[in-house]
C-alpha atoms as an extended CHARMM CRD file, in Angstrom:
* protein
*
       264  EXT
         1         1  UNK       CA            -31.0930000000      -20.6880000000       -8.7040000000  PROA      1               0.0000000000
         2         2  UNK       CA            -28.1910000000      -18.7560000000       -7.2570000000  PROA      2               0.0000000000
         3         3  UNK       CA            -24.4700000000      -19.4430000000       -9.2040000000  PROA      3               0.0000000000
         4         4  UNK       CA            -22.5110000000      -21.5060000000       -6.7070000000  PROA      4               0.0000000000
         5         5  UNK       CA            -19.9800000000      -17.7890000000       -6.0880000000  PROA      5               0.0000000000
         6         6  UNK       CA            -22.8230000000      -15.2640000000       -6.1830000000  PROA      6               0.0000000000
         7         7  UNK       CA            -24.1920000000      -13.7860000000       -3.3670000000  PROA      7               0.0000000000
         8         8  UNK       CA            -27.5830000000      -14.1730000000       -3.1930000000  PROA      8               0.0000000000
         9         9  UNK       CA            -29.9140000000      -10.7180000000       -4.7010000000  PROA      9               0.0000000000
        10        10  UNK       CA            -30.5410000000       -9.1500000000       -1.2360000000  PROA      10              0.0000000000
        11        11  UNK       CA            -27.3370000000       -9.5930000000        0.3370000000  PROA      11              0.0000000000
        12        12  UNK       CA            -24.9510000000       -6.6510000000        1.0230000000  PROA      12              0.0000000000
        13        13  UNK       CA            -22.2100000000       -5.7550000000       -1.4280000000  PROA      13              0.0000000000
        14        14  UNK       CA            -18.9860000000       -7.5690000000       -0.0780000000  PROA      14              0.0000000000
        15        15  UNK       CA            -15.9980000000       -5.0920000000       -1.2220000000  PROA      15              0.0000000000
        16        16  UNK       CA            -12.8350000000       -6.0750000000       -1.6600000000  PROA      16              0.0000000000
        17        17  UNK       CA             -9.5640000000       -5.0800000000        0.9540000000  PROA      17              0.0000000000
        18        18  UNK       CA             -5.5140000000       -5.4270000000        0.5590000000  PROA      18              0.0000000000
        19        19  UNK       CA             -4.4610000000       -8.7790000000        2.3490000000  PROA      19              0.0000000000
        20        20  UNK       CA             -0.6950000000       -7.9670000000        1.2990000000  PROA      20              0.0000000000
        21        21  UNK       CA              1.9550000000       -7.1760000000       -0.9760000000  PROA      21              0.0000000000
        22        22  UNK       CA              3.9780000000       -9.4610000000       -2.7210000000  PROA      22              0.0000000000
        23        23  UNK       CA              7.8660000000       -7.7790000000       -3.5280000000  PROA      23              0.0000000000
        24        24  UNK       CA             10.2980000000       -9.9970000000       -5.5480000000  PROA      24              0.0000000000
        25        25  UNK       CA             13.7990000000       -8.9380000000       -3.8020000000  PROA      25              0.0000000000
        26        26  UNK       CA             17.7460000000      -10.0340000000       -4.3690000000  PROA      26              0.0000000000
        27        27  UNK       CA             18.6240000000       -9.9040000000       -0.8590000000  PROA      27              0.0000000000
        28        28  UNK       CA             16.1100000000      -11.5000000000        1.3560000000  PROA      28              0.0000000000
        29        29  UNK       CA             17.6920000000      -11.5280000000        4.6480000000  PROA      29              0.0000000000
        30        30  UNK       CA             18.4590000000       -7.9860000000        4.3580000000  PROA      30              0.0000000000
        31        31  UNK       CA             15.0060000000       -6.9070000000        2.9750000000  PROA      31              0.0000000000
        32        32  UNK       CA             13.3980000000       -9.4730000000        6.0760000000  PROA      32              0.0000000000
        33        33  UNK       CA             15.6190000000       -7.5220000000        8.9990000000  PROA      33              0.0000000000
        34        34  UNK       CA             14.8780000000       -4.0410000000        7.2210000000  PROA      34              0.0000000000
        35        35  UNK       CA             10.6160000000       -5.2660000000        7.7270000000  PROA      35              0.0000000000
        36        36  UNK       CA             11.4270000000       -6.2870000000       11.0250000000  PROA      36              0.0000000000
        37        37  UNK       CA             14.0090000000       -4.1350000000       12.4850000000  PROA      37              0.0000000000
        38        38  UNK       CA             12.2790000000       -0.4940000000       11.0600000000  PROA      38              0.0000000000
        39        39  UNK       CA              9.0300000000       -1.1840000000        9.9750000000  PROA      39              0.0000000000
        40        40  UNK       CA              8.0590000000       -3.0020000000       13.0630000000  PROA      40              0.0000000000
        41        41  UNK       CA              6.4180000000       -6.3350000000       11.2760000000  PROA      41              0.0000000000
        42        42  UNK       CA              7.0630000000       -9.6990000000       12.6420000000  PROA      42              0.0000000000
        43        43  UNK       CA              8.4290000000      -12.6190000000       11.0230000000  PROA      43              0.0000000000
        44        44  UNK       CA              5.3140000000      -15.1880000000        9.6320000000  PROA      44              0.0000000000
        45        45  UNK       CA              7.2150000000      -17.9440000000        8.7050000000  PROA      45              0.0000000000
        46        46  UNK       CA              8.7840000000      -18.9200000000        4.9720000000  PROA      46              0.0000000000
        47        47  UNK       CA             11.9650000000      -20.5700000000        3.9360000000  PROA      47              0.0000000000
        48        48  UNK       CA             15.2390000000      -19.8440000000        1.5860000000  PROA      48              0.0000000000
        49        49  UNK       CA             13.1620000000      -18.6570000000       -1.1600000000  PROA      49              0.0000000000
        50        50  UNK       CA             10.1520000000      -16.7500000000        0.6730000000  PROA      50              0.0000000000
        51        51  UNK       CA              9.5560000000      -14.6350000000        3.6170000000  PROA      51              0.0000000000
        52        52  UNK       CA              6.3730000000      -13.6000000000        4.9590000000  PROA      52              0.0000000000
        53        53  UNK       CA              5.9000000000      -10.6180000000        7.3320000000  PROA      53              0.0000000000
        54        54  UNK       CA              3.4650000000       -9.1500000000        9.7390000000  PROA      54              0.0000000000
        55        55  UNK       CA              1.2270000000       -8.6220000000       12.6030000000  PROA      55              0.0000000000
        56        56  UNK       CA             -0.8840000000      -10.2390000000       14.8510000000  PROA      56              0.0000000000
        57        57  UNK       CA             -2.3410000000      -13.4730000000       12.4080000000  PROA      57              0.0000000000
        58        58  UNK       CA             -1.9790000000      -11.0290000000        9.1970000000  PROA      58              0.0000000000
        59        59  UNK       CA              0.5910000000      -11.6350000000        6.7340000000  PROA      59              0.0000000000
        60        60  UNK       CA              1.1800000000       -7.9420000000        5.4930000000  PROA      60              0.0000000000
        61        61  UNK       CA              4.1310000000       -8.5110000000        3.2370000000  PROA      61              0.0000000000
        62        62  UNK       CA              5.9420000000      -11.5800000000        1.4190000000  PROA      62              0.0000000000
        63        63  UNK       CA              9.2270000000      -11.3280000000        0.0830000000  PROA      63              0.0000000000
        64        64  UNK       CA             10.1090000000      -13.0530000000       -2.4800000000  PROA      64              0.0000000000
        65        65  UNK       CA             14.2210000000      -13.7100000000       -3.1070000000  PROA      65              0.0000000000
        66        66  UNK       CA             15.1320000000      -13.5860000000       -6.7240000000  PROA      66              0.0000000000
        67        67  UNK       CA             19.2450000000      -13.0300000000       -6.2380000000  PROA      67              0.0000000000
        68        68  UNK       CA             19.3020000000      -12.5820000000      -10.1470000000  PROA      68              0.0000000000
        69        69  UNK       CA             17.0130000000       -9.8790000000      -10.2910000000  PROA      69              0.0000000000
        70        70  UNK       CA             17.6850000000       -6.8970000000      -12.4290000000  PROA      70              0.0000000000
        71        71  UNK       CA             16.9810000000       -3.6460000000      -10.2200000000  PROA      71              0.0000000000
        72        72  UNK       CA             13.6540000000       -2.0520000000      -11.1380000000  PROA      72              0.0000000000
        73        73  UNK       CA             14.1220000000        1.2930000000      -12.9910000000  PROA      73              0.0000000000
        74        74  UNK       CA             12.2830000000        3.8640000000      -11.4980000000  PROA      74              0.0000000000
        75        75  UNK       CA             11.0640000000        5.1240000000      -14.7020000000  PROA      75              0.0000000000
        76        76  UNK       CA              8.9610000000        2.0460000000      -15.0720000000  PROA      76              0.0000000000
        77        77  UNK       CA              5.5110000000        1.0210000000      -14.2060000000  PROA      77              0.0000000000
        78        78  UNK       CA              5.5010000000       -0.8320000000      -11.0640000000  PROA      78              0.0000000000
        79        79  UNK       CA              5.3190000000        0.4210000000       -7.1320000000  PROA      79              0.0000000000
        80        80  UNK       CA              4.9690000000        3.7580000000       -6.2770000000  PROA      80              0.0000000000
        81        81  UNK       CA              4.7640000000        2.8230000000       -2.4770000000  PROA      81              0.0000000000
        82        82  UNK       CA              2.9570000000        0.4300000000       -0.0320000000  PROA      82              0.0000000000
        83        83  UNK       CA              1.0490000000        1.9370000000        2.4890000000  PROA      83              0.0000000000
        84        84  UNK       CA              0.7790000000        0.7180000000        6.4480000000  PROA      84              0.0000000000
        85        85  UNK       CA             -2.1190000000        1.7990000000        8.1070000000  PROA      85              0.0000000000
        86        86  UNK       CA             -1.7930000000        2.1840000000       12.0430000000  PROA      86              0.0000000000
        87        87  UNK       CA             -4.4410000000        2.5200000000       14.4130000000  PROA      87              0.0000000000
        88        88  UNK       CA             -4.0070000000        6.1480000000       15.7810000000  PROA      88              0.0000000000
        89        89  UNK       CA             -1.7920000000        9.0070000000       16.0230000000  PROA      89              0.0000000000
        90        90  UNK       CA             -0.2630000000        7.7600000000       18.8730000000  PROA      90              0.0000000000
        91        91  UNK       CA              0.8670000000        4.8880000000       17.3970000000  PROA      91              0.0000000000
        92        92  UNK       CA              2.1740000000        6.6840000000       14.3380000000  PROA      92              0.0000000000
        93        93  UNK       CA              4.2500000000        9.0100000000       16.7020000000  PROA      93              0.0000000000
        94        94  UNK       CA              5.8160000000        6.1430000000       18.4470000000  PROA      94              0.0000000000
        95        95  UNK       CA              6.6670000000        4.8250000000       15.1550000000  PROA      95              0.0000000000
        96        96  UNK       CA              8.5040000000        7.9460000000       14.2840000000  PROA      96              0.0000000000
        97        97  UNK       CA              9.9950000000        8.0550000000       17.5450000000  PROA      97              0.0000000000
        98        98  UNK       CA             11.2210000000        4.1020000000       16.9240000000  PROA      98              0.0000000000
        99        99  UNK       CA             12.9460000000        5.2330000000       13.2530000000  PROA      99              0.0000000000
       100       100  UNK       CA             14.6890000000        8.3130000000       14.7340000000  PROA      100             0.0000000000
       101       101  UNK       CA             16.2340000000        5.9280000000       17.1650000000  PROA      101             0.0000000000
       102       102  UNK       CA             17.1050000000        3.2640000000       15.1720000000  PROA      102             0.0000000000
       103       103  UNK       CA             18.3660000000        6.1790000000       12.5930000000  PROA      103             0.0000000000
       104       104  UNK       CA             16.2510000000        6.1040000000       10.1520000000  PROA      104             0.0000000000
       105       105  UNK       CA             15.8350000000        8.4100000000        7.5200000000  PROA      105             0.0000000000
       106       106  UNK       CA             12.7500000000        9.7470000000        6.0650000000  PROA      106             0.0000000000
       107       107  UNK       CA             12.2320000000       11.3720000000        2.9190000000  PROA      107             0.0000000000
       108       108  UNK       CA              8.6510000000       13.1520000000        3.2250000000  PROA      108             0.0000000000
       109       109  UNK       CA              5.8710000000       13.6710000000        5.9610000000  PROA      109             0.0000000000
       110       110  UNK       CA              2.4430000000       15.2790000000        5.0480000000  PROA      110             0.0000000000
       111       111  UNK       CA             -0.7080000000       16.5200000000        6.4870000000  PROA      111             0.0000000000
       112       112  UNK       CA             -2.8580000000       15.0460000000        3.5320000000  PROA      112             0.0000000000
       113       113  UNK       CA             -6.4740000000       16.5220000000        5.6610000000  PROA      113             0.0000000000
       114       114  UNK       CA             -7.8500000000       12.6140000000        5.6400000000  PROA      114             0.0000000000
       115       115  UNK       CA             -4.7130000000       11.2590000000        7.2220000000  PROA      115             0.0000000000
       116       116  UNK       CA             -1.2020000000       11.9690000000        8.1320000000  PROA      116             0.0000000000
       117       117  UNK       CA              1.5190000000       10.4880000000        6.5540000000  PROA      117             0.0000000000
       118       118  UNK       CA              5.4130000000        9.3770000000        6.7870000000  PROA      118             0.0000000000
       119       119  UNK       CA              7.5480000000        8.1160000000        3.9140000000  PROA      119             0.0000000000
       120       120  UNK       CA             10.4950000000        6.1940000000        3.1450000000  PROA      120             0.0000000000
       121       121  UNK       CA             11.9670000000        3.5670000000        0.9160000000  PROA      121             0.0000000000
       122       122  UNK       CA             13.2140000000        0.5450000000        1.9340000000  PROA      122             0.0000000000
       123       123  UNK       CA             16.8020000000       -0.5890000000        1.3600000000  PROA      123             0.0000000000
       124       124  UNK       CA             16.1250000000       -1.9320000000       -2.3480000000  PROA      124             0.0000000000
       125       125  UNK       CA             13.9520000000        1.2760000000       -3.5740000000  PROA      125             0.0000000000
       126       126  UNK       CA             10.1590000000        0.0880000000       -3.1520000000  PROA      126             0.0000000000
       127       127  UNK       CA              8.3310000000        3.5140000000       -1.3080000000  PROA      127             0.0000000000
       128       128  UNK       CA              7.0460000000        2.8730000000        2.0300000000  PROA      128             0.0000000000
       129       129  UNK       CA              4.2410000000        5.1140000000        3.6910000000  PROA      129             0.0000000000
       130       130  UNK       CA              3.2760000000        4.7040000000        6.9130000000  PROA      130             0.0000000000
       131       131  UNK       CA              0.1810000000        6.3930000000        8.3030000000  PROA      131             0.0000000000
       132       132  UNK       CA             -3.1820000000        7.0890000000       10.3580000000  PROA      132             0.0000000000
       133       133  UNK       CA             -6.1890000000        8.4490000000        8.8750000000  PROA      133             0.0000000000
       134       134  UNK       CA             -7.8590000000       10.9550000000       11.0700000000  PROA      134             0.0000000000
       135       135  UNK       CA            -11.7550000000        9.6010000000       11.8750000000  PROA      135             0.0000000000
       136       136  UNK       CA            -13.9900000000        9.4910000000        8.5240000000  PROA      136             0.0000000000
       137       137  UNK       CA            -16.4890000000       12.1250000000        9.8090000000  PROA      137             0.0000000000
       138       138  UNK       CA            -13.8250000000       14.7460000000        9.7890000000  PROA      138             0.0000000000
       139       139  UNK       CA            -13.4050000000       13.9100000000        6.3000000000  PROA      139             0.0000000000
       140       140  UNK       CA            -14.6250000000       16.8340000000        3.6190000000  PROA      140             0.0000000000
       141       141  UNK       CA            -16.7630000000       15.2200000000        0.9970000000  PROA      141             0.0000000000
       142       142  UNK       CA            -18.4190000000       16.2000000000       -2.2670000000  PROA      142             0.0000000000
       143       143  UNK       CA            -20.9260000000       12.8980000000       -3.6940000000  PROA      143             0.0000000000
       144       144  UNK       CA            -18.0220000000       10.1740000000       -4.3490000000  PROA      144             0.0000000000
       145       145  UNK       CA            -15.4590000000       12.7420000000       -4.1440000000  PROA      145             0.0000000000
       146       146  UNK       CA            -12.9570000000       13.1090000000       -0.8160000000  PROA      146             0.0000000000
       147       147  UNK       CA            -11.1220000000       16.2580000000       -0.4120000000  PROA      147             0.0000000000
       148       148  UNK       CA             -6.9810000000       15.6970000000       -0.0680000000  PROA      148             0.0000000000
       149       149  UNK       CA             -4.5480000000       18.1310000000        0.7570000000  PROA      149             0.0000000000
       150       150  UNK       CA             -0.8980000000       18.0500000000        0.7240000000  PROA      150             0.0000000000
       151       151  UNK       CA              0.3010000000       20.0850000000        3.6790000000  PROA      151             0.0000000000
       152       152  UNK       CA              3.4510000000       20.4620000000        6.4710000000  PROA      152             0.0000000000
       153       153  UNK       CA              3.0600000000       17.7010000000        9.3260000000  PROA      153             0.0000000000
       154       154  UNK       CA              4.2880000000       19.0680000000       12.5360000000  PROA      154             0.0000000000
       155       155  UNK       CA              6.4440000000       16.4240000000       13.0730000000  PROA      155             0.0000000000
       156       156  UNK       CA              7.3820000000       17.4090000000       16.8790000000  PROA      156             0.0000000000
       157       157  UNK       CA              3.9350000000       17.6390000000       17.8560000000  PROA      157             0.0000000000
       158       158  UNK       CA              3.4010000000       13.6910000000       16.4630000000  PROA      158             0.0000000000
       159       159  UNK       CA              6.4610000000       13.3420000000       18.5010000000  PROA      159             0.0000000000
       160       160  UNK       CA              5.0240000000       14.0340000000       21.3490000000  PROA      160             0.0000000000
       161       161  UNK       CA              1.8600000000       12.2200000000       21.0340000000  PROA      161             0.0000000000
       162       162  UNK       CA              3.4200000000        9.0960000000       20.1510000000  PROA      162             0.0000000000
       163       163  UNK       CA              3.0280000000        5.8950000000       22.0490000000  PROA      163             0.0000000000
       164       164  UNK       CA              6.1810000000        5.0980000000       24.3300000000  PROA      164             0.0000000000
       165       165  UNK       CA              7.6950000000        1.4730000000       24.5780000000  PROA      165             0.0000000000
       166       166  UNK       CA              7.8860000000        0.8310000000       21.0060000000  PROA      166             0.0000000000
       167       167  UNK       CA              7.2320000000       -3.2050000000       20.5280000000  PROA      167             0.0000000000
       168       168  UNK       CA              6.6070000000       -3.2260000000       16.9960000000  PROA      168             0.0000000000
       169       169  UNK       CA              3.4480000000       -2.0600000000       14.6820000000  PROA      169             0.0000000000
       170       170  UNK       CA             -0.0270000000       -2.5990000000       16.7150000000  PROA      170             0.0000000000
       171       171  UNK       CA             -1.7050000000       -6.3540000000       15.8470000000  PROA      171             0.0000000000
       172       172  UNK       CA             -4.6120000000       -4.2320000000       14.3110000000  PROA      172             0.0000000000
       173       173  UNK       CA             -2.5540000000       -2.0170000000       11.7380000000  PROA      173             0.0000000000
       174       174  UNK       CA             -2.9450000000       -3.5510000000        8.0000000000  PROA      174             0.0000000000
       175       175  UNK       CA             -2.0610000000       -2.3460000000        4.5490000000  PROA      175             0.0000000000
       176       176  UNK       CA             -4.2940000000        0.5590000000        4.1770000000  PROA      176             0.0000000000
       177       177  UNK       CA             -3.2870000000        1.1760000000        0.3760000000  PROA      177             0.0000000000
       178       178  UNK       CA             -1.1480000000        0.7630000000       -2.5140000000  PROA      178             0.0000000000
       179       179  UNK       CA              0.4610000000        3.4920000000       -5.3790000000  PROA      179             0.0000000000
       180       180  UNK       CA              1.4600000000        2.4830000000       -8.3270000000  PROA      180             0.0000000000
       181       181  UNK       CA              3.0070000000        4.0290000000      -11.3310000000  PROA      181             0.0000000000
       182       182  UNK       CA              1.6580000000        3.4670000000      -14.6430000000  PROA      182             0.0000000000
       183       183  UNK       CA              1.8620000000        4.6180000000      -17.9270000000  PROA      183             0.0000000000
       184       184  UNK       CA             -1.3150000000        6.5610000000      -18.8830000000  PROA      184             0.0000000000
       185       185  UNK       CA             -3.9050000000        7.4520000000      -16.4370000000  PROA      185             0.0000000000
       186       186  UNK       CA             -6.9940000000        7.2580000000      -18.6900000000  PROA      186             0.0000000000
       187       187  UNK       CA             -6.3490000000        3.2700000000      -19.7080000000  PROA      187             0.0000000000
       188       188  UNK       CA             -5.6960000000        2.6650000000      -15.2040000000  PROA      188             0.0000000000
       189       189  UNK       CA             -8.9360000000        4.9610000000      -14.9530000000  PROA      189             0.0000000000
       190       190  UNK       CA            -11.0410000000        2.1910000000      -16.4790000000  PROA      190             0.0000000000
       191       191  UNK       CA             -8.8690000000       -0.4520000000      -15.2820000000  PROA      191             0.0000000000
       192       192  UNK       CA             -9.6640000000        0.3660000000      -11.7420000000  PROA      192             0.0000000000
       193       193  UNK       CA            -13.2520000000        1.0170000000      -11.9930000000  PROA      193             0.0000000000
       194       194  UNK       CA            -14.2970000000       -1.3690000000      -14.5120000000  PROA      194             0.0000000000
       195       195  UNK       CA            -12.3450000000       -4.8220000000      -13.2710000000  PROA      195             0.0000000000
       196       196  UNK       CA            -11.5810000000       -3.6720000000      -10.0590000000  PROA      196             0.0000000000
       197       197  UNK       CA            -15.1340000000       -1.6620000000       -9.4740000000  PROA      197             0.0000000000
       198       198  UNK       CA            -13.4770000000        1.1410000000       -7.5080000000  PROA      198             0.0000000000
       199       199  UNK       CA            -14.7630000000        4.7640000000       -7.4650000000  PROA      199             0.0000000000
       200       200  UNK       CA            -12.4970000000        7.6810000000       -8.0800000000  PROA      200             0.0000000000
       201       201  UNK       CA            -12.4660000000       10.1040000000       -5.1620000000  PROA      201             0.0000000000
       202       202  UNK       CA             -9.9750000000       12.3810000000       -6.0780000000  PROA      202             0.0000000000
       203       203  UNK       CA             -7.0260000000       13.5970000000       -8.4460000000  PROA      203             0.0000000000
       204       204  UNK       CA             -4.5420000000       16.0710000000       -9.5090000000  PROA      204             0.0000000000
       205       205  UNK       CA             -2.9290000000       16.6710000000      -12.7910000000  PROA      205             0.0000000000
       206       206  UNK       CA             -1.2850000000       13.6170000000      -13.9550000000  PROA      206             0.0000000000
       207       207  UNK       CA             -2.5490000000       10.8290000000      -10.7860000000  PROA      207             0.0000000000
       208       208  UNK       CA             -5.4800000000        9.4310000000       -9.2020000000  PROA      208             0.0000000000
       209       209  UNK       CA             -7.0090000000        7.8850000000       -6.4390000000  PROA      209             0.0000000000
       210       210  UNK       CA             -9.8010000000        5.2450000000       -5.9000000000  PROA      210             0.0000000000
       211       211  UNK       CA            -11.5520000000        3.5680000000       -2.9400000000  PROA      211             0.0000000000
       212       212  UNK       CA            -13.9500000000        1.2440000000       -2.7900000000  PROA      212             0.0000000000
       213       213  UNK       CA            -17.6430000000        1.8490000000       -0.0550000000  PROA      213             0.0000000000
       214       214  UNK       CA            -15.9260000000        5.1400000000        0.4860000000  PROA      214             0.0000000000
       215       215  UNK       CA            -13.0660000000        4.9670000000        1.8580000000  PROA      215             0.0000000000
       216       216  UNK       CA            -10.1830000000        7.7540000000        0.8600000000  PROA      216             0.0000000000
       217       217  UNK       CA             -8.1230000000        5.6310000000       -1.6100000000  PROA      217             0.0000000000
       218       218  UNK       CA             -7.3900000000        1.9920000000       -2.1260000000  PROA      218             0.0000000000
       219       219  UNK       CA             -5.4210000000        1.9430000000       -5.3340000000  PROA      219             0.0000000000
       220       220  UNK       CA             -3.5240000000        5.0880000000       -6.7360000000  PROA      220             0.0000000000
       221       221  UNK       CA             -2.1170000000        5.6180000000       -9.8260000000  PROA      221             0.0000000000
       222       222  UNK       CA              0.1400000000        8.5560000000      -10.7540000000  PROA      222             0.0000000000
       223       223  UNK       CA              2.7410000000        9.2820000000      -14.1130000000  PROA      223             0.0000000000
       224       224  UNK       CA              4.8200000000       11.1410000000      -12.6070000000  PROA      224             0.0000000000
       225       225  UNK       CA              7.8970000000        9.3460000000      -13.3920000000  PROA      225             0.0000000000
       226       226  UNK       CA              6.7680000000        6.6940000000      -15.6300000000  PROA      226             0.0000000000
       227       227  UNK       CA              4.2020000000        8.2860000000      -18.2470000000  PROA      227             0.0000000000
       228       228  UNK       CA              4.3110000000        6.2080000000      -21.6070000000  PROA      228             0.0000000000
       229       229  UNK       CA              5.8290000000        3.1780000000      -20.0080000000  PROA      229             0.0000000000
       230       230  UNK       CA              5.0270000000        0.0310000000      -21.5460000000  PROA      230             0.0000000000
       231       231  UNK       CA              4.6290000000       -3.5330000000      -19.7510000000  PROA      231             0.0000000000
       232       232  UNK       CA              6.9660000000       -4.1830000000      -16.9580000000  PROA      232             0.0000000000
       233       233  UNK       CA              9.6720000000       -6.7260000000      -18.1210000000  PROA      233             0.0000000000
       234       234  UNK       CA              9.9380000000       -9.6970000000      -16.3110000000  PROA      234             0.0000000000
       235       235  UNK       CA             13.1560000000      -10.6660000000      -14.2830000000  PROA      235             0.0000000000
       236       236  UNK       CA             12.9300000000       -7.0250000000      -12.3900000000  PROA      236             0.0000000000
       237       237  UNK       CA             13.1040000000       -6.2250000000       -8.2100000000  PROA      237             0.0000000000
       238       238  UNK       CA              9.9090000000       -4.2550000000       -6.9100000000  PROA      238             0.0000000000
       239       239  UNK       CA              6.2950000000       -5.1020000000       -7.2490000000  PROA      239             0.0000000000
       240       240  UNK       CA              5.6470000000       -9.2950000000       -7.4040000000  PROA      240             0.0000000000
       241       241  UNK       CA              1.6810000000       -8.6800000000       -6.8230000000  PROA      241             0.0000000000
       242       242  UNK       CA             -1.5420000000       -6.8060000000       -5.1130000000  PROA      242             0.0000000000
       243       243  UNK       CA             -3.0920000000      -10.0840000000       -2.7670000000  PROA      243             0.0000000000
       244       244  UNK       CA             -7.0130000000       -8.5200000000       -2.2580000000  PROA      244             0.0000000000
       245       245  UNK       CA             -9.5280000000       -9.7090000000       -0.3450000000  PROA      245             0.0000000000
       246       246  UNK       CA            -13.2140000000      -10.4230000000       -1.8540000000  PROA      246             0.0000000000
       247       247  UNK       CA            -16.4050000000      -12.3970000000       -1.3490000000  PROA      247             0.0000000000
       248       248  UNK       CA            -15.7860000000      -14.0470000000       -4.5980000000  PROA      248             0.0000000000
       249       249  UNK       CA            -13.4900000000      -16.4780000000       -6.4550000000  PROA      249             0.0000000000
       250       250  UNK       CA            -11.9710000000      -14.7490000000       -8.8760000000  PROA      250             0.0000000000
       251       251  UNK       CA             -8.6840000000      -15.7540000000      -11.0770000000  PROA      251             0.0000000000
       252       252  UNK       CA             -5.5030000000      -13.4720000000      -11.2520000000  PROA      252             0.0000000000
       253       253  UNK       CA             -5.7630000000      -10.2880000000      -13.2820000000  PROA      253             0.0000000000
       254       254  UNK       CA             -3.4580000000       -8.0310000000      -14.2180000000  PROA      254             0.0000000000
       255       255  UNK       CA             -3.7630000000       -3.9810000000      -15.5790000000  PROA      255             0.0000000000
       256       256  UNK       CA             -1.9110000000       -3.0260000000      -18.9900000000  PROA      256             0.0000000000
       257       257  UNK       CA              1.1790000000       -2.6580000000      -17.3620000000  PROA      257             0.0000000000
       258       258  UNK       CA              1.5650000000       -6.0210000000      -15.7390000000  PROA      258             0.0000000000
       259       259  UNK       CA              0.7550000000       -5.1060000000      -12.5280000000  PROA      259             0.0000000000
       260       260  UNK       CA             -0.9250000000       -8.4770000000      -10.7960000000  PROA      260             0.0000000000
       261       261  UNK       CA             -3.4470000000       -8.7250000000       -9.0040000000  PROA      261             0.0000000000
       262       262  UNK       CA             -4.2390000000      -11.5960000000       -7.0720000000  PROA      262             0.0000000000
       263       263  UNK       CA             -8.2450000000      -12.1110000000       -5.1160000000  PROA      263             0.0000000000
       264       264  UNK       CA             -7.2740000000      -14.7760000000       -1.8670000000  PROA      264             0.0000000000
C-alpha cells in the first residue's frame, strides 16, 4: 500500500524548484520600491509587516520588515545573491537598458558559457543577479558535470538586442537560483546532495554548484568571504529563507549554518 505522500513506484521523479526568497529587511518601503522600481517585480499584496513581490501569479520575493534588525555582516554565512531568471536575451537587454535609465549601477556582468549574467546589490546589501541561460543543448557537458566559464559580456551588443518598452520583468521569468555563503564546503557538499538530493555539476577552488534533473545550478555555495563561519545569529538583515517547490510534504530544514529551507 502506497504511504499517503509517496508517489507511487513507477511514477516519474518530481524534483524540486525555487518558489521564492524570503529577505528579513529594516526598511520595507524602501526595499518594496527598490523590487519594483529596478528590478521590475510587481507588488503581490502584504501589509505593515510583509511585502510580497512578483510576476504574473508568482510571488518571487517576500520582504519581511524587521526595523530592529542588526545589518548582516558580510563575513557571515547567509546570501551570496538571488538569481532572476528571464526568458531570453532580449529581455535581459531591455532590462539593462531599463537600469541604465533609471541609473542604476552594476557591479559585474559575465559570459558564464551556460548563461549570461548581470549583478547588483540591492539597497540593504543582499546580491542580485539577473540573467538568461543560453538553450541547454548549447550547453558543454561531461556525465553530471556542466562546463562554466567566467568571461567578458559584451554589454553593448546585449544593448542592442534588448527588448524596447520596458514594462517590467516578463510574467514567465522566475528565480532561476540561489548563492549562498557558508562556512566549509565539504559539510554544504553533503548537505545539498544528501537532504536536498542535488547533483554537483561543477566547482572551483573554494565554491560549488548543484542542480537538480540537470539543470546548470540550483543552489551554490562558495567561502569566499565567509570560510569558518559558524551559525548565523538571529536578529540579522539578509537571508529569512529558500521557499522550494516539491511533490512532497516535507517540514522546514535548515543546513549547518542556519540557512532555512522551507518545501511549499
Amino acid at each position: 500500500m502506497t504511504a499517503p505522500h509517496d508517489a507511487p513506484r513507477n511514477a516519474p521523479r518530481i524534483f524540486p524548484r525555487i518558489s521564492h526568497v524570503a529577505l528579513s529587511v529594516r526598511d520595507l518601503p524602501g526595499m518594496a520600491a527598490f523590487y519594483e522600481r529596478i528590478i521590475g517585480l510587481q507588488s503581490m499584496g502584504g501589509d505593515a509587516a510583509v511585502r510580497r513581490l512578483g510576476t504574473g501569479d508568482r510571488v518571487l520575493i517576500e520582504l519581511q520588515g524587521d526595523p530592529a534588525a542588526r545589518p548582516h555582516d558580510p563575513r557571515q554565512a547567509g546570501l551570496f545573491h538571488t538569481a532572476f531568471l528571464l526568458p531570453d536575451r532580449a529581455a535581459l537587454g531591455g532590462w539593462l537598458r531599463h537600469a541604465a535609465d533609471a541609473g542604476q549601477r552594476l557591479e559585474g556582468a559575465s559570459d558564464h558559457g551556460v548563461s549570461e549574467a548581470l549583478y547588483l546589490h540591492d539597497p540593504e546589501g543582499n546580491g542580485i543577479e539577473i540573467y538568461r541561460d543560453r538553450p541547454a543543448t548549447d550547453w558543454t557537458r561531461d556525465g553530471d558535470r556542466v562546463h562554466m566559464i567566467t568571461a567578458r559580456l559584451d554589454l553593448q551588443a546585449l544593448l542592442d538586442d534588448g527588448a524596447e518598452g520596458w514594462q517590467g520583468v516578463p510574467t514567465d521569468t522566475i528565480i532561476g537560483h540561489v548563492h549562498l555563503q557558508v562556512g566549509q564546503i565539504d559539510a554544504a557538499d553533503d548537505f545539498l546532495t544528501g537532504d536536498l538530493g542535488l547533483t554537483r555539476t561543477f566547482d572551483v577552488p573554494r565554491a560549488g554548484w548543484y542542480g537538480w534533473d540537470g539543470y546548470h545550478h540550483h543552489l551554490a555555495v562558495n567561502v569566499w568571504n565567509s570560510e569558518g563561519a559558524g551559525p548565523r545569529p538571529q536578529g540579522q538583515t539578509g537571508l529569512a529563507e529558500i521557499a522550494l517547490t516539491s511533490g512532497t510534504e516535507k517540514d522546514p530544514i535548515e543546513d549547518p549554518w542556519g540557512n532555512r529551507f522551507r518545501f511549499v
